[in-house]
Structures are given as structure tokens and as C-alpha cells.
C-alpha positions, 0 to 999 in steps of 0.5 A: 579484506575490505570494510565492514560496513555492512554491520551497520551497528557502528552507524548508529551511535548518533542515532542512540545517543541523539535524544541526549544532545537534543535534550542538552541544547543550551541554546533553547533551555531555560538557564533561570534554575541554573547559574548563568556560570554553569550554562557557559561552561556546558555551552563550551562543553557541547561545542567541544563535543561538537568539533569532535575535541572530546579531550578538551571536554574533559579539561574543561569539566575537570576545570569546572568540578576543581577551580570552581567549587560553588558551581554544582554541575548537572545532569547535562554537564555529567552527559557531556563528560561521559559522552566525551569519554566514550568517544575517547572510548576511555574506561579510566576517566568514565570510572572517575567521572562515574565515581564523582557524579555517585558522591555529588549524586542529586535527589532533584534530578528527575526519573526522566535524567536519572535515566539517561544518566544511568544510560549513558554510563551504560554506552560507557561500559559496554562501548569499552568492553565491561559488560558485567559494570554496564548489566549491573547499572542496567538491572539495578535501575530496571531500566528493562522496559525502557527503550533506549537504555535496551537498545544501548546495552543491546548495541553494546552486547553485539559490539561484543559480539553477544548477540544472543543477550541483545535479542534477548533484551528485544525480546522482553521489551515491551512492544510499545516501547520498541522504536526503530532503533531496536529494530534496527540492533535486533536486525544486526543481532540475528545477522550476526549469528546468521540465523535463518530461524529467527531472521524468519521471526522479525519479519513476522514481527515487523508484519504484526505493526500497524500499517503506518509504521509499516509503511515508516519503516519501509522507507527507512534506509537504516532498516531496510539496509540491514534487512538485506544485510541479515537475509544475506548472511542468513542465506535466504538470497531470494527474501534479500533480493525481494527487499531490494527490488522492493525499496525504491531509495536504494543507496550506495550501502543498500548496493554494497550490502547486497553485492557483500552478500552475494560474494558471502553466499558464493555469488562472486558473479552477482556480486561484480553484476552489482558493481557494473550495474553502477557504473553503466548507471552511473547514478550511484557513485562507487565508493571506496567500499564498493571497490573492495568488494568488486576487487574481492569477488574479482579475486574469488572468481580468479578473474585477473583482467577484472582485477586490473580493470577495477584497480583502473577504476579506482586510479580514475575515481581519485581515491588515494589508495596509495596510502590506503591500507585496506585498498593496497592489501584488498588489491594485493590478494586480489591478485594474489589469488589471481595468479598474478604473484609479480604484480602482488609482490610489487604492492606489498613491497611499495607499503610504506608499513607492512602491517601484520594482515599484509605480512600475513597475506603476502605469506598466504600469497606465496603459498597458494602460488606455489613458492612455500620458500618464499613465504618461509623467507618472508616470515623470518624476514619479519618475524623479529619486527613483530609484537602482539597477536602474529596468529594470523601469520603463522597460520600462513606460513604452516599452510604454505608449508604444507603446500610446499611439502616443507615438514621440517620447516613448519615443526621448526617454527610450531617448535618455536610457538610457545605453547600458549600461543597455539591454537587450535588452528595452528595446531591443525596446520601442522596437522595438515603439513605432515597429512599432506605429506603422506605421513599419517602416523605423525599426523595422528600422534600429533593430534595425540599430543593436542588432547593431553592438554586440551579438548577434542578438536574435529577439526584435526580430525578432517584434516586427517581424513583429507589426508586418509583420502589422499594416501587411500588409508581406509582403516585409519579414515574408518576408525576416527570416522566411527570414533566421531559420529559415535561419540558425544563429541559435538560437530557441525553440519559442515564438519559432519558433511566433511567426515561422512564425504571424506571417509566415502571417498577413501572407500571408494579408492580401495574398491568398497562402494557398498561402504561407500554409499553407506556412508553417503546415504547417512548425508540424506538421511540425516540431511546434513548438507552436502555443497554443490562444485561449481567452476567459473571462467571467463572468456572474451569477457564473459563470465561462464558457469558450470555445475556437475553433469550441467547441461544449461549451456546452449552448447551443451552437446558440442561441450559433451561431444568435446569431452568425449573426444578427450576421453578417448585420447585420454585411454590411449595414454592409458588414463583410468579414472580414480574410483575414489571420487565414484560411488557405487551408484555412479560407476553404471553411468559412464559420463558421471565423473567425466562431467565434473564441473571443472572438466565442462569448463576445460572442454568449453574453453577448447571449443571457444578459444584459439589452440595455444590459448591459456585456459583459466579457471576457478573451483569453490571447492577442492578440486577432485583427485581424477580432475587434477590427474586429467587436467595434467594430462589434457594440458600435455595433450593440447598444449595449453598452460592450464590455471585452476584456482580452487578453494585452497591454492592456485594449480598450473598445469604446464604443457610438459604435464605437471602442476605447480603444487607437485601433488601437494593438495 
């Protein structure tokens, strides 16, 4: 929901381009080979460039080329033209332009034009998205083994998102040549596939340099920026938070970057550490960016008083967020995720235009609130008033249905979907709805009917599992758990991680934990990451943090103690716990899924808060079946409104025992 600044690649136009404008300053060049006719005109041109009026560049070189004929432009007059449409980012004026300067091509102009020419005509291409035209201009000139025509088709290359092709060209550049510049794109390249391997290999890389330029580039923020940005994305938090103690001119986008990627890594509360760090320092001022990142991890964390402060924030800080559609929608989420639906449906509704990303938040709103009619409403609201890609809003409504329990609502609008609009993520959404429901038959014809036409999808078949391990279907999770890790089909670590976990719990759930913990050890022995819960809350504006079986707390034993008295009172009422979220080597220790993340931050919240008090919470993952069963019943018990935000939806747990989702998660 906020900015992408972190891709730092759309800040290094100038930087590539610069030694073009510095070889085009008309003011220091000779104009004794030139009529003093064509120096004016390129002078009119470069000011033009300059006041960022590239249309008007044009029209004077169109002027130019067809109201005066005995002026032969030249290399500088072809550069200003063609920048003037990549600014305009205007494939059908570079095409012509391209085309006069081949039938007006000069045999006087040097290797050294011709190069930043054929460079430029490069930007042109890849910048408007024809990387076949820029490649073939690249490899024709041999242009391989200089940097600035690498780095402009590396830039490119990212820019559309081909991020292996760009390391590829850094690769194969000569060292000599490479500059700070394809440093800096081979940086962005690796943290755009998140690469842990080759984010390794550029640092060993930027080791091998002589001292001297070690010691530039260390101070360069561009680069050190970007490093943070690529450790972060590739997870290695300890080498990014090293680069950062370690640059001592950290600004304002070096603070973003890192509290981006903690949020990325599943460190909200890193990421609002970072963004109260500046403002006790009050050294480094917000930007608007900072603000949308603070607001998300605020989200992330379901943390609604951190919401509303930092929207305070950003009232006093003198943005105009009112017409700001990145804000309003970052704030809306924010409290939609939150639970604060009032406050969300009151920002939506003040949008001057309610774009298709804010429709499609305010439908994903409604649904993890548990108002899968308000969303339906809101879609056919809108839906009429739409053109283009609505992707994202489907989605959205086929999910809040599926929170909903809404199974003919959502096959009436994927009937409405013409076929080759439906993607593979609509298509699991509706997988999803009818698996929520308990109707796994359908489900599975469904996923049927998907491979008539296309190839196999793992995704609808973790959706499926979800659901095998809901109704307690074992058979069925059984067979296409055996079906995927069997076949050639190509999965994920986390899509392998999902279907050996998923297929385990529903074994669980009918009593086979020797299957069970078959299948779990495949985790370990084949070391497919298995992700840790954790649950955050917040109390008397501090923020608290619980793993399974945590004992960190200093209070761990009132904590414990606590959670014992709650089990006791929960057996009287004839509370068993669901086997399903147990393995075989679990069920000997008695505390194991009594200790659950979230259960430690419920029993934290007795001890600490007044009775009455609502208690809320936040899960990175789905909560559990036996959490979710025990939070109704620890609600009812103590009579406290319960909130817990997991990873899918928002749950309410109200005193007379039940929860908003109606056991639709």
C-alpha cells in the first residue's frame, strides 16, 4: 500500500543519462564546426529538457528537420530528441525519430556519439517496454564491454522485471569498466528475485576492490541504500542491520528501506521502533513515505491506537493527504485491518475518486470483518463503473465470500468472469469459498474442470488441504498430498512446507499420528522451512511478543500459572483439545498445545489488564482450530470481547461465546 521507493531503480535516470547532458552543454562547446543556427536551436532544446517540457522539444526538432533544411542536425540534437521521448516514455515518436537519424546517419560522427547515440535509443526501447528492439541495437553495436550502454539495458531489464538478464550483463562486463552505477542496478537486480545466494556473491565482489574505491562506495548513499534494500528482501536482517550501523550519512530513505524490510520479514515492531526513533530524534524528518510504512506495520500488528496516532501525525506534519490517494487508501487498510470498519468506511466514502485499488481494499475490508454482504454490495455497486484489469477486486469479493459462507453469491460472479479473464487466483478463490464451506466434492471438481484447460495449479490443491484439515477429510488430503510430492509437478518450499503440514494435521484429527509425524519429519529431512507463530499485543502502549512455549517474559510463570487455571476451568465445561494441531510426540507433554502463541498473550492480558477489558491480538499466521475453539470459550469465561487479527481475517470473540467468522476460517 505505500510507495515503492525502495526499488531505488526509478532514481537512477539522471544518474545514467548524466554524462549525456554533460557532454550536451552548449554553453562550454566549440559551436566553430557547427552553424551558429543549429547551436541556438540545441540551446532551445536542452532548455526545454530542462523545464521538464519535453513536448515542446519535439516541436522544435520537428521545426528544425522540416522548416529548415540546409541545417543538418547532430549527434547532440538526435540525443536531445530522443531523451525528450523517453521522458514522454513515447514509443511512436522515438520509432520516427530513430528512423530519420538512420536515413540522415553521418559517417563523421565518432565511436565515442555513435555510442551514446545507439545508448540512448536503448533507454528508448527498454524505458517503453520493446526489449527485443533495445537487445538488438545492443548486441549489433557490441556495445557489451562498455558501461553505460550495460547499465542502460540493465536498468531496462529490471524495469521489466527480468532481473536475471540484468546480472547477467554485470556479469560479463569487464571489471574495469563497471562504475558505481551497475553496482548499484546488479544490487537491485539480486533484491528483486530475493536472492540470498547471489546477494552473497556482490558482496564478495565489492570486497575484491581496491581499498579506495571501497572506502567511495561506502559513502556513497545510493549504494549503501540499496544494499540494506537487497539484504532485506533476501532475509539476511543481521548483514542489513550491520550496513546500517555501519554508514554513518543514513538519510531519510536508508531509515525507510530498513523499516520496509523489516515489515517485509515479519518485523512490524522493528519497523515502528524505526519510525519513533525519528521522531524523538527529530534529526531526520518523516516523509510521506515513512508515514505509509509506519501506518502499514501499525496495520500488521492490528495495533488501532498506533493507527490513529500516526494518522495524528500525519495531520500535523502539513501533508495534504486529503487528496492524497496512496495515503487515504494506506489509512484506510490500516484500519481495516485494524478493526476499526467505521472509521475505514468513512475514508473511503470522503475519496473524491474511488479508484479500482481503493474498491478493491474496501471489499477485502468488509470481508476480514466479517461483512461478506457489504462487500457483495459494494462490488455491483461498482462493478458497472469499471474498464480494464478488475483482478484485484474479484479476488476480493470471491474471498469475503468465502469468509462469509456466501457459495452461491461467489459461483454467480466467477459465472460472470469471462473465461479469460480467470486466473489462477480467481479461480483458487472460488476453490476456497466452496472448501470453506465443507463442500469438498465441489471443491475437487472444480479443480477438475481448471486442468481441462490449463496446467496444474498446487495452489487449489493447498486450498483444498486447508480445507481436508477443517472437515477432517484424511482420505481425500491423502491422496493429493501423495498425488503432488509424487509427481513432476513443480512446488515451492513454501507450497511443500503447506501440503506436508496440512495433510499432518488432518491425520492428527482422526487419531493417525504415526502418519502424522511421518509426514512432519519429511519437513526436517528435507529441510523445507516450517514458519514460527507469533502473536503480538499491546498493552499500556507496549508492544508484547509471543512465541509457542515462550518463556522470555519475566513473568513467564504468573503467565504459565494463569494458563493453568484457564485449563481447569475449561475441562469443567467440558473442553477437549483438537488432536488435529498435535503430533505423536506432542501429545506426552501436557502444556504443548496449551502454550500456543496466542494463548500466552490471552493469559498475559488477564494478569495485566483491569476485568472487562477488551483484550486484542495479532497472529502472522492462521490461528489454530483448538486456539480458535478455546478463544470463544475463554471469552465467555471471563467475559471480555476478544479480538485476534490473523493472517486471513479479523475473529471477535464476544462474551456470550461465539466469533464473528461463524467458524468460516
Amino acid at each position: 500500500m505505500f510507495t515503492n521507493r525502495c526499488l531505488f531503480i526509478h532514481r537512477l535516470s539522471s544518474s545514467i543519462i548524466v554524462w549525456r547532458y554533460n557532454q550536451t552543454n552548449l554553453k562550454t562547446q566549440n559551436v566553430t564546426s557547427h552553424s551558429k543556427e543549429l547551436y541556438n536551436w540545441n540551446i532551445a532544446m536542452t532548455e526545454s529538457n530542462k523545464h521538464k517540457t519535453p513536448k515542446n522539444t519535439l516541436i522544435l526538432f520537428d521545426k528544425l528537420i522540416n522548416q529548415y533544411p540546409n541545417i543538418t542536425p547532430n549527434f547532440i540534437t538526435y540525443l536531445l530528441a530522443l531523451s525528450a521521448c523517453i521522458r514522454l516514455g513515447n514509443l511512436h515518436e522515438g520509432k520516427r525519430i530513430h528512423e530519420y537519424i538512420r536515413q540522415k546517419w553521418s559517417t563523421t560522427i565518432d565511436t565515442n556519439e555513435q555510442i551514446k547515440i545507439h545508448t540512448c535509443l536503448i533507454q528508448l526501447y527498454a524505458t517503453c517496454g520493446d526489449l527485443k528492439t533495445a537487445e538488438e541495437i545492443f548486441y549489433n553495436e557490441q556495445l557489451n564491454q562498455y558501461a553505460f550502454p550495460v547499465n542502460t539495458l540493465m536498468k531496462g531489464y529490471i524495469v521489466n522485471n527480468q532481473a536475471k538478464q540484468a546480472i547477467q550483463l554485470a556479469e560479463y562486463l569487464p571489471k574495469n569498466e563497471r562504475n558505481i552505477i551497475t553496482y548499484l542496478l546488479w544490487t537491485n537486480a539480486i533484491a528483486q528475485l530475493g536472492d540470498i545466494t547471489m546477494a552473497n556473491t556482490i558482496h564478495l565482489e565489492l570486497k575484491t576492490l581496491p581499498l579506495s574505491t571501497q572506502a567511495f562506495f561506502a559513502n556513497d548513499q545510493r549504494l549503501m541504500n540499496a544494499l540494506i534494500n537487497m539484504d532485506g528482501k533476501c532475509g539476511n536482517i543481521t548483514r542489513m542491520e550491520e550496513t546500517f550501523k555501519n554508514f554513518k550519512q543514513a538519510d531519510i530513505i536508508t531509515y525507510t528501506t530498513l523499516a520496509k524490510a523489516y515489515i517485509v520479514n515479519n518485523l512490524p515492531i522493528k519497523a515502528l521502533a524505526i519510525y519513533d526513533h525519528l521522531k524523538q530524534t527529530n534529526q531526520i524528518g518523516c516523509d510521506e513515505v515513512m508515514y505509509l510504512v509506519a501506518s502499514n506495520a501499525a496495520g500488521k500488528l492490528g495495533l488501532l491506537s498506533r493507527a490513529r496516532s500516526i494518522h495524528n501525525d500525519i495531520i500535523s506534519s502539513g501533508i495534504t493527504y486529503e487528496t492524497n490517494e496512496k495515503i487515504l487508501n494506506t489509512l484506510m487498510d490500516t484500519y481495516g485491518k485494524c478493526g476499526d470498519l467505521n472509521s475505514a468506511r468513512e475514508i473511503f466514502n470522503k475519496l473524491k475518486i474511488q479508484s479500482k485499488p481503493s474498491i478493491s481494499s474496501m471489499i477485502n475490508i468488509y470481508g476480514i470483518n466479517s461483512q461478506a454482504l457489504e462487500a457483495v454490495a459494494l462490488y455491483y455497486k461498482t462493478k458497472d463503473k469499471l474498464t480494464g484489469n478488475i483482478q484485484s477486486i474479484l479476488i476480493s469479493v470471491l474471498t469475503a465470500c468465502a469468509h462469509g459462507g456466501l457459495v452461491e453469491e461467489a459461483q454467480k460472479i466467477f459465472d460472470d468472469i469471462p473465461n479469460e479473464k480467470r486466473s489462477i487466483k480467481i479461480w483458487n478463490a472460488l476453490v476456497d469459498v466452496y472448501g470453506r464451506a465443507g463442500q469438498l466434492s465441489e471443491a475437487h471438481s472444480l479443480i477438475d474442470l481448471f486442468e481441462k484447460t490449463h496446467p496444474r495449479a498446487p495452489v487449489l490443491y493447498i486450498s483444498l488441504l486447508a480445507a481436508c484439515r477443517t472437515h477432517k477429510n484424511a482420505k481425500l488430503a491423502l491422496e493429493i498430498h501423495d498425488e503432488l510430492m509424487s509427481s513432476n509437478t513443480l512446488l515451492t518450499d513454501d507450497q511443500r512446507s503447506a501440503i506436508v503440514v496440512l495433510t499432518a494435521n488432518v491425520h492428527s484429527s482422526i487419531g493417525d499420528h504415526n502418519r502424522s509425524l511421518s509426514l512432519r519429519q519429511t519437513l526436517y529431512r528435507d529441510k523445507i522451512p516450517k514458519y514460527a507463530g507469533v502473536t503480538w499485543t499491546e498493552i499500556n502502549g507496549i508492544m508484547y511478543e509471543f512465541y509457542a512455549q515462550d518463556i522470555r517474559h519475566p513473568r513467564s510463570k504468573e503467565i504459565y500459572e494463569q494458563l493453568e487455571i484457564l485449563h481447569e476451568r475449561l475441562k469443567k465445561l467440558g473442553y477437549q483439545p483438537d488432536e488435529s494441531v498435535l503430533t505423536k510426540e506432542e501429545r506426552n507433554i501436557e502444556w504443548s498445545i496449551h502454550g500456543h502463541s496466542e494463548r500466552l498473550a490471552i493469559a498475559w492480558n488477564l494478569i495485566s489488564t483491569s476485568p472487562g477489558t477488551t483484550i486484542q491480538l495479532t497472529k502472522n499466521l492462521r490461528m489454530c482450530i483448538d486456539c480458535h475453539e478455546v478463544s470463544k470459550l475463554i471469552a465467555q469465561l471471563t467475559q471480555r470481547e476478544i479480538i485476534v487479527r490473523d493472517r486471513l481475517r479479523i475473529h471477535y470473540f464476544t462474551k456470550d461465546g461465539h466469533c464473528s467468522c461463524d467458524n468460516h476460517f
